[in-house]
BALUMDO-529808 format. One record per residue: x, y, z of N, C-alpha, C in turn; residue in three letters. Coordinates in pm, whole numbers, plus 50000, padded with zeros to 5 digits. Layout:
! residues N
XYZXYZXYZALA;...
This chain:
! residues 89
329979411565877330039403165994328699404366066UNK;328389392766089326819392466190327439394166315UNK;326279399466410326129401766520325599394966608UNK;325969379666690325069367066714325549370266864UNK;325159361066949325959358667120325599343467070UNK;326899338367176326869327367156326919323367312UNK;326219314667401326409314467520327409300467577UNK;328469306567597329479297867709328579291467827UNK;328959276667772328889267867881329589266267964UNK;331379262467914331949259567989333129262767905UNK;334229272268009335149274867983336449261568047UNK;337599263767919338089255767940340289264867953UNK;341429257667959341879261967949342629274467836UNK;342209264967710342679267867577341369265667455UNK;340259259567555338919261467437337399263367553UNK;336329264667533335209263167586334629259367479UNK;333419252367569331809248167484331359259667459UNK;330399259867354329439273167340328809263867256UNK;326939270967272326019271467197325759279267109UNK;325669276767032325519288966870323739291066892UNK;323329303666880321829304866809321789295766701UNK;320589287066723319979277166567320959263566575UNK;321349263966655322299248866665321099240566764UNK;321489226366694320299217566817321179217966908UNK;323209217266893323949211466998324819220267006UNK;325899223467149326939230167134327839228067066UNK;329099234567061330499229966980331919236867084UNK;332869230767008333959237067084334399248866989UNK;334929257967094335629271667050337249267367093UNK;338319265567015339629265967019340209277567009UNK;341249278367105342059291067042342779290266950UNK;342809299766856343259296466715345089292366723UNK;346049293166835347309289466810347239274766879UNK;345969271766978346029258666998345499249266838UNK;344769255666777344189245666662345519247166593UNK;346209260066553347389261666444348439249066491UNK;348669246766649349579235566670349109220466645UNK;347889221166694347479207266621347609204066487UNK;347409208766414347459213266242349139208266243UNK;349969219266303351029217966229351909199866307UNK;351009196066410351629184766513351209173466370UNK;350459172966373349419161466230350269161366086UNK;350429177966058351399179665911352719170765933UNK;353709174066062354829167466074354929152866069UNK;353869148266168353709134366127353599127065995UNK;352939132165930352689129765804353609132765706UNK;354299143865742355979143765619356289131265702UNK;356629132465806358089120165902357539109765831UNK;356079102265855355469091465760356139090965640UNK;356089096065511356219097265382357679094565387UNK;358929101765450360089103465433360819085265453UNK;359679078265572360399066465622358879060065706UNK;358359053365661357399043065714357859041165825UNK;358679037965917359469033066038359449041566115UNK;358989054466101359219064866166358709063366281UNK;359459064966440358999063366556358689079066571UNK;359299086966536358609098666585357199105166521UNK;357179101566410355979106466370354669098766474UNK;354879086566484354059076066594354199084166695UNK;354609090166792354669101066886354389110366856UNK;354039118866741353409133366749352039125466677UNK;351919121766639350179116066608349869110466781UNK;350899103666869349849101266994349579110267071UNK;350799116167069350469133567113349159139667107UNK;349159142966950347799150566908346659144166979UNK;346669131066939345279122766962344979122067137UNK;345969122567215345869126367332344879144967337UNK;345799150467284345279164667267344049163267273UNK;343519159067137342039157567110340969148267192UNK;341619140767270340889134567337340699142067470UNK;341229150667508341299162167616339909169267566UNK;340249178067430339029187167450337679179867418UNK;337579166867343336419157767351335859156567531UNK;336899150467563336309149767725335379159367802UNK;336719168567782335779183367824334209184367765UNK;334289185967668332949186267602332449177967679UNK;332359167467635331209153467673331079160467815UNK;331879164467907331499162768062330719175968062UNK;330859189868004330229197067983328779194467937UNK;328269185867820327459181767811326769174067923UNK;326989162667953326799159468079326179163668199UNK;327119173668231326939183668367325279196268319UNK;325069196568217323609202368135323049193168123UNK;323039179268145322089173468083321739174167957UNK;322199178267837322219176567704322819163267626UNK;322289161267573323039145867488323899148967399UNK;324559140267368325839137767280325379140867142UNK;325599144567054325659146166858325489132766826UNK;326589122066915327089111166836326809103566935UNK;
C-alpha cells in the first residue's frame, strides 16, 4: 500500500471531493455502503426489467438511483465551482 494524502475539498454527507496527487482534476470519495446500495438499487432494477418489461418498480429504483447520482454530481460541480476549477466534462 502507498502512502499518498489526498486533500479534501469538500466534505459531503456520505462522499467528499478530493484531489489525488498527479490528477489534473478532483474525484468523488463514496462511502463504500453508500456505493454497495447504489450497486445493489441498479442490480434490482435490472432483474425486475428482465422478469417483466412493464415493470413499474424497477422504473422507480432506476429514478431513485439516478436522483442519487445526480446529488453527488451536484455536489461536485458546486465544489468545483466554489475553487474555481473547471469541469472534466
Amino acid at each position: 500500500m502507498s502512502e499518498e494524502q489526498a486533500q479534501v475539498l469538500s466534505r459531503g454527507t456520505n462522499c467528499a471531493v478530493v484531489q489525488l496527487p498527479g490528477r489534473a482534476f478532483p474525484g468523488i470519495h463514496v462511502q463504500g455502503d453508500t456505493f454497495a446500495a447504489l450497486l445493489t438499487q441498479l442490480a434490482d432494477a435490472a432483474r425486475l426489467l428482465r422478469q417483466d418489461p412493464d415493470q413499474h418498480e424497477a422504473l422507480d429504483e432506476l429514478d431513485r438511483t439516478v436522483r442519487e447520482v445526480e446529488g453527488l454530481l451536484s455536489f461536485y460541480e458546486v465544489t468545483l465551482s466554489e475553487r474555481g476549477i473547471r469541469r472534466p466534462y
